[in-house]
C-alpha positions as CSV (number, residue, x, y, z in Angstrom):
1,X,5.9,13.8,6.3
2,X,4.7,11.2,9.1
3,X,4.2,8.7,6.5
4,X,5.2,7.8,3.2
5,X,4.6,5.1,0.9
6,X,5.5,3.7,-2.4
7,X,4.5,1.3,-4.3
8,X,2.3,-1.1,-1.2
9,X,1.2,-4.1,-2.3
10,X,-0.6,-7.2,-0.2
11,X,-2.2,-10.3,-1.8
12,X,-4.2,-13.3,0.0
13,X,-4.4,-16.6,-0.9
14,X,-8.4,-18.1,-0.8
15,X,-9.7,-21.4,-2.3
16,X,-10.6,-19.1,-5.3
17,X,-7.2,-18.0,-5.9
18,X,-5.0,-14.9,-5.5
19,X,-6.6,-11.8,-3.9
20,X,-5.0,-8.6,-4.3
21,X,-6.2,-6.5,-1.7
22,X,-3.4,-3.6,-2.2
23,X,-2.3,-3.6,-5.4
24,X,0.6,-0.8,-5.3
25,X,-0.5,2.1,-2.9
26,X,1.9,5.7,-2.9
27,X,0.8,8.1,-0.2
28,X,2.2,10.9,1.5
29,X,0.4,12.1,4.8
30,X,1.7,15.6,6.6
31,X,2.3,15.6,10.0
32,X,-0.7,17.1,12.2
33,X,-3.3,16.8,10.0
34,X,-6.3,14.6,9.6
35,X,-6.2,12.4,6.7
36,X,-8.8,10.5,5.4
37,X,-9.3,6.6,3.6
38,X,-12.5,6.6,1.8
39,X,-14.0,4.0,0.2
40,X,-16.2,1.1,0.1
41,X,-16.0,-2.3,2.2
42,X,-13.3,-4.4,0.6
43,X,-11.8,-1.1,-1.1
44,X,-8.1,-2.0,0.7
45,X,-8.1,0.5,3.3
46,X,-8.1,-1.8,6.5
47,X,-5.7,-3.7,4.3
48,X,-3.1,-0.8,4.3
49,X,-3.9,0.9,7.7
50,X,-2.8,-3.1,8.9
51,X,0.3,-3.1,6.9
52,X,1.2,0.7,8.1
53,X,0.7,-0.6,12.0
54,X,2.5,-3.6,11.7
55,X,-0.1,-5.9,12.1
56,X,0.5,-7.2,8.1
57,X,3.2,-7.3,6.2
58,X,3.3,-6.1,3.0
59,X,4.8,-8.1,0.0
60,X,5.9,-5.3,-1.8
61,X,7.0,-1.9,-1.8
62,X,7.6,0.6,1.3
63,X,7.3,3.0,4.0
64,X,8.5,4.8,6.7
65,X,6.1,5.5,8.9
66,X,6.3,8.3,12.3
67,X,10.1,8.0,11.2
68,X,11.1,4.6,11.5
69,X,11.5,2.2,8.3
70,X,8.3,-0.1,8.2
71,X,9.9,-3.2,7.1
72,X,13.5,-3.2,9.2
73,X,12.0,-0.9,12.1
74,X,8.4,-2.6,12.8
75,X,8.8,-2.2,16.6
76,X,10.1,1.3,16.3
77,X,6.8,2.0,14.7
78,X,4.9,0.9,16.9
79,X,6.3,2.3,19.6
80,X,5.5,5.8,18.2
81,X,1.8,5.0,16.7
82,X,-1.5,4.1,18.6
83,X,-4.0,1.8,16.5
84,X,-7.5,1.7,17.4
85,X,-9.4,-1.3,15.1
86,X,-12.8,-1.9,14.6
87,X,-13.7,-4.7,17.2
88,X,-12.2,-2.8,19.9
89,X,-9.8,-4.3,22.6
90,X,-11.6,-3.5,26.3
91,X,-11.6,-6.9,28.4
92,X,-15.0,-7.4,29.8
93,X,-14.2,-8.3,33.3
94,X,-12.2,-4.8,33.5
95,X,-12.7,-1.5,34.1
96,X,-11.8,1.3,31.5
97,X,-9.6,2.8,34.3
98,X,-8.0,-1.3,34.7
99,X,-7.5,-1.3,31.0
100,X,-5.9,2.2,31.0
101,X,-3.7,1.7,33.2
102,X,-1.8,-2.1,31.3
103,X,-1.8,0.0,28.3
104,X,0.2,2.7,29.3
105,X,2.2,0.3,31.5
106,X,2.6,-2.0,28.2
107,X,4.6,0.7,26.9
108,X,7.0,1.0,29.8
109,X,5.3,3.7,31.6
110,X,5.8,4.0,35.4
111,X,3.2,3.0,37.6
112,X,2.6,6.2,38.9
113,X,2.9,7.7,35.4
114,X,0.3,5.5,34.1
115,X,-2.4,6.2,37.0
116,X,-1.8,9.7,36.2
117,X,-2.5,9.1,32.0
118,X,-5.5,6.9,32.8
119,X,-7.1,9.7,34.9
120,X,-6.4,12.6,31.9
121,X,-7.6,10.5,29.9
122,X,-10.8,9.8,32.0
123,X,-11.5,13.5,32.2
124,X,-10.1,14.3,28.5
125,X,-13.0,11.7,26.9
126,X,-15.4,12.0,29.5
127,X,-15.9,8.4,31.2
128,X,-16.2,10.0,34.2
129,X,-19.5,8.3,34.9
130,X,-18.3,4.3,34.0
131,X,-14.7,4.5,34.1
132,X,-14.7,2.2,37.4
133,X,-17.6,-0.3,36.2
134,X,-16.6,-3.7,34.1
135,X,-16.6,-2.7,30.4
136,X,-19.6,-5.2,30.0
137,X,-21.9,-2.9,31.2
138,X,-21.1,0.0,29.0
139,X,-23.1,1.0,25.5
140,X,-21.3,1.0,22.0
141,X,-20.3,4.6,22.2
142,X,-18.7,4.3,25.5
143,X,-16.9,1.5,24.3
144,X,-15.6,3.4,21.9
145,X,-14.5,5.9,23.1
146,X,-12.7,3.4,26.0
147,X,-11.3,2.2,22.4
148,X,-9.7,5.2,21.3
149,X,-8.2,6.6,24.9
150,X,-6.6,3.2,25.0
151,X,-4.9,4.2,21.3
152,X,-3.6,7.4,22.7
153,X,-2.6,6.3,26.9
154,X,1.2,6.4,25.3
155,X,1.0,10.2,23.8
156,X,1.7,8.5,20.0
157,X,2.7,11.2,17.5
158,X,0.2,9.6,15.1
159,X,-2.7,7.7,15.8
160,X,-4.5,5.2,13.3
161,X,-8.1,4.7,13.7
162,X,-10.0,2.5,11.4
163,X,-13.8,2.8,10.7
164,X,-14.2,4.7,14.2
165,X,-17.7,5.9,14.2
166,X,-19.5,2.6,12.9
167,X,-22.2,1.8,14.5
168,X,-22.6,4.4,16.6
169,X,-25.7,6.5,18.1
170,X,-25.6,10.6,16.4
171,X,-24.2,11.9,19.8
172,X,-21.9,9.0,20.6
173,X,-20.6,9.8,16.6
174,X,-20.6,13.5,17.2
175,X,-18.2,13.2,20.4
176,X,-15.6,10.7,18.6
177,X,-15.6,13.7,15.9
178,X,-15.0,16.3,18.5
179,X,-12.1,14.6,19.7
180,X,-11.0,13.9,16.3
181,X,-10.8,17.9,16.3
182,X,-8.8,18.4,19.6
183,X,-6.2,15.8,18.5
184,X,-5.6,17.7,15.7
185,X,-5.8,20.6,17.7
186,X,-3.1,19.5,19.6
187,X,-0.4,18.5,17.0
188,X,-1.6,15.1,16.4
189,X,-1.7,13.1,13.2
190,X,-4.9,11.3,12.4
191,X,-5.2,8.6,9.6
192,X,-8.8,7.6,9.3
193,X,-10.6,5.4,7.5
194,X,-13.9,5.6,7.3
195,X,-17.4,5.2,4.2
196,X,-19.2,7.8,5.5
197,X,-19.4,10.2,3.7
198,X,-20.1,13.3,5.5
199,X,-17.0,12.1,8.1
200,X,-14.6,12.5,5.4
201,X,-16.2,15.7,4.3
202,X,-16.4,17.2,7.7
203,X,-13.2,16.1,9.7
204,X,-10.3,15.4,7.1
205,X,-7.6,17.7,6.0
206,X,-6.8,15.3,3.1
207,X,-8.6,12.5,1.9
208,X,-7.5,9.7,-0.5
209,X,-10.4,7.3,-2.2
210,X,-9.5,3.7,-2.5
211,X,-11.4,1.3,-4.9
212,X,-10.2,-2.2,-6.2
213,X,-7.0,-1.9,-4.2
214,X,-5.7,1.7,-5.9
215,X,-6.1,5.3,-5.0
216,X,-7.9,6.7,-7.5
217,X,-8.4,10.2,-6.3
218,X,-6.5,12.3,-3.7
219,X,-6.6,15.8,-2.4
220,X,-8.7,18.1,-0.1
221,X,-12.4,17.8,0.0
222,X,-12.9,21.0,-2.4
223,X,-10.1,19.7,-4.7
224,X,-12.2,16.3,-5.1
225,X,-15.3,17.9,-5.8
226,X,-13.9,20.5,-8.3
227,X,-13.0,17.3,-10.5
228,X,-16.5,16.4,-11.0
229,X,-17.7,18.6,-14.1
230,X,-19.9,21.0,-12.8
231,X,-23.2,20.8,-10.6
232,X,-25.0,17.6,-10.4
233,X,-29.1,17.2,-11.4
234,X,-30.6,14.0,-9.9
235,X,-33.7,13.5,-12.0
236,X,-36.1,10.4,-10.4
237,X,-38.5,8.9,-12.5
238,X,-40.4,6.1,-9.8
239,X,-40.7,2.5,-9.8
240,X,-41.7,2.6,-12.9
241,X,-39.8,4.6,-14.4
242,X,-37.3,2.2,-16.5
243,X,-38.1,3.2,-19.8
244,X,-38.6,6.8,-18.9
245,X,-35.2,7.1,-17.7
246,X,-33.4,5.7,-20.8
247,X,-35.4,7.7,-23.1
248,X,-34.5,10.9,-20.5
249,X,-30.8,10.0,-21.0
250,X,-31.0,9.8,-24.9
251,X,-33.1,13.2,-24.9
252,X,-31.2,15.3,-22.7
253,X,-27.4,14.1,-24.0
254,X,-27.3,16.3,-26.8
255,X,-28.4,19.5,-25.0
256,X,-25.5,21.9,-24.9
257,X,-25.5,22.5,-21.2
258,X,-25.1,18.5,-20.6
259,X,-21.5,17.8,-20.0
260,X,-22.1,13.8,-18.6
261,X,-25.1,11.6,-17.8
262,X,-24.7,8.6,-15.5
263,X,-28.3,6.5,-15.3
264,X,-28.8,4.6,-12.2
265,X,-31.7,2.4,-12.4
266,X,-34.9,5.1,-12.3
267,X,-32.4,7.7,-11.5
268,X,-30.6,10.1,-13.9
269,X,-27.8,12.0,-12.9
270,X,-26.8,15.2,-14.6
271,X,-23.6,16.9,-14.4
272,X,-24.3,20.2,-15.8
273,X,-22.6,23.9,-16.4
274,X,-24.8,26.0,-14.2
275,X,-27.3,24.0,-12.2
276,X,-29.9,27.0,-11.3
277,X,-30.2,27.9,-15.3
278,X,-30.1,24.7,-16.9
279,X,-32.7,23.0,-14.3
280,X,-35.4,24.9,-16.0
281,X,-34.1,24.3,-19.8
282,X,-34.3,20.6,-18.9
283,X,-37.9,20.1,-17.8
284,X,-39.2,22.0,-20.5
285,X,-37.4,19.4,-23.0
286,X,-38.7,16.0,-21.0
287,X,-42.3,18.4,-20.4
288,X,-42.1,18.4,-24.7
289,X,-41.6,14.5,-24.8
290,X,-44.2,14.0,-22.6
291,X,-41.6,12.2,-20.2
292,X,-42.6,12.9,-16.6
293,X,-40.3,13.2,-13.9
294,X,-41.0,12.6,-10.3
295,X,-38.3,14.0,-8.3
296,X,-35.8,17.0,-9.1
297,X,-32.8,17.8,-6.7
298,X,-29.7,20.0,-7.7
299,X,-26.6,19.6,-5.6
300,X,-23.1,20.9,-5.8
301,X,-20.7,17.9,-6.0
302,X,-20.4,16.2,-3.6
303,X,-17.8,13.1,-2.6
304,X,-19.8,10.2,-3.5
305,X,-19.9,12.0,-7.3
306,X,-16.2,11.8,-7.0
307,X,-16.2,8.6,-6.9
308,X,-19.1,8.2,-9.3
309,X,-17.1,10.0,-11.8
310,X,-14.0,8.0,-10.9
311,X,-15.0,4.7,-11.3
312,X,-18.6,4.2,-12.4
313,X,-20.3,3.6,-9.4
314,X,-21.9,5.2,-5.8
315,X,-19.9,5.2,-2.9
316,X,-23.5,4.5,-1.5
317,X,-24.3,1.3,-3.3
């Protein structure tokens, strides 16, 4: 394993008192895959990617991380990870080719050596085109991806990137997930965090879900979603649709085929056994009460009703 945890913990002190941000995180993460941190703003995550780069330090528990003992080894660490943060690091009077270069020299790479990393890695993320103007000029996705070739100048064995694709355009997102997949490819480790949904879904060998501080769920994607019981009916009943939906919930609870109802404002959520035959079964019973619905969709389950069903709210909200 690249990194293990046990029993993480970090608190901050505010004017309101105590806030536990981690409040006693175990994790296991295999080398070369992709792992994934899902959850909501304020879930922890940022928290414990800090603590596992060294940039915090944790008040409880530990972890060895790429090796080396987090707590009595933090330099060791750091010499074998890359971090890439939210804000970004690029220097606005430099050039991505500038800034490539002092990185890899940071880490006590020859001169020659690092001219050499800063041109693969020119080519490798395609910055071809700016590498050699000041980092002012460039766009949010260019930036970015200047963000992450400085994370990986060094050749770390595992790279931490937090909330990478935020705020991106569709193709500047699509091309930080494409090199997400040749990292992998090539026998790096990848620990993500990320609240989009689909990111997880489509990029991560093993994702862990993080609310209030705790992992609540872990596993692949499929193993997530095969904890949610059954198919999931989303029933809307409009803006005026308060009362309908309570009576909706009340109706439909008993029927045999209902296994769990979670109401959402105008919105009724289903989990059912067998979404294509009990659909059917279901309007006929609200058609009988005269309830009308306004919108139907049936979906398998998906990671946002993993986390529904693990703590009683939308990923989404």
């Amino acid at each position: 394993m690249i990194i293990e945890t046990t029993g993480l913990r970090k608190s901050f002190r505010s004017r309101k008192g105590t806030v536990e941000a981690v409040r006693g995180v175990d994790l296991t993460v295999a080398e070369g895959q992709v792992f994934g941190f899902l959850g909501p703003n304020g879930a922890g995550k940022t928290t414990t990617l800090r603590m596992l780069a060294t940039l915090l330090a944790p008040d409880g528990g530990s972890a060895v991380v790429a090796g080396a003992d987090l707590r009595r080894e933090p330099g060791e660490v750091r010499r074998r990870i890359g971090y890439v943060g939210q804000n970004g690091g690029t220097w606005r009077e430099a050039t991505a080719r500038e800034e490539l270069v002092l990185q890899a020299r940071l880490y006590g790479v020859s001169k020659a050596d690092a001219i050499r990393r800063a041109a693969r890695s020119i080519e490798a993320f395609q910055l071809d085109a700016f590498a050699d103007r000041k980092t002012v000029t460039y766009s949010g996705g260019q930036k970015r991806r200047v963000d992450i070739a400085l994370g990986l100048v060094h050749d770390p064995r595992l790279v931490f990137l937090d909330e990478p694709t935020t705020g991106l355009d569709p193709a500047s997102r699509s091309h930080v997930w494409d090199e997400v997949r040749r990292l992998r490819g090539e026998g790096m480790t990848v620990f993500l965090t990320t609240h989009y949904l689909d990111e997880a879904d489509a990029l991560c060998d093993q994702i862990a879900i993080m609310d209030g501080g705790l992992i609540v769920a872990e596993g692949t994607a499929d193993e997530l979603k095969q904890q949610v019981e059954g198919d999931v009916i989303t029933l809307g009943f409009g803006p005026d649709g308060a009362e309908a939906v309570v009576a909706a919930e009340k109706l439909l609870a008993d029927e045999p085929y209902a296994r769990r109802a979670e109401r959402a404002d105008t919105e009724l959520r289903l989990y059912v056994a067998g979404g294509a035959t009990a659909m059917p079964q279901l309007m006929r019973v609200l058609d009988g009460a005269d309830i009308t619905v306004e919108s139907v969709e049936l979906h398998r389950p998906s990671l946002d009703d993993v986390f529904l069903a693990k703590t009683g709210r939308s990923l989404r909200d």
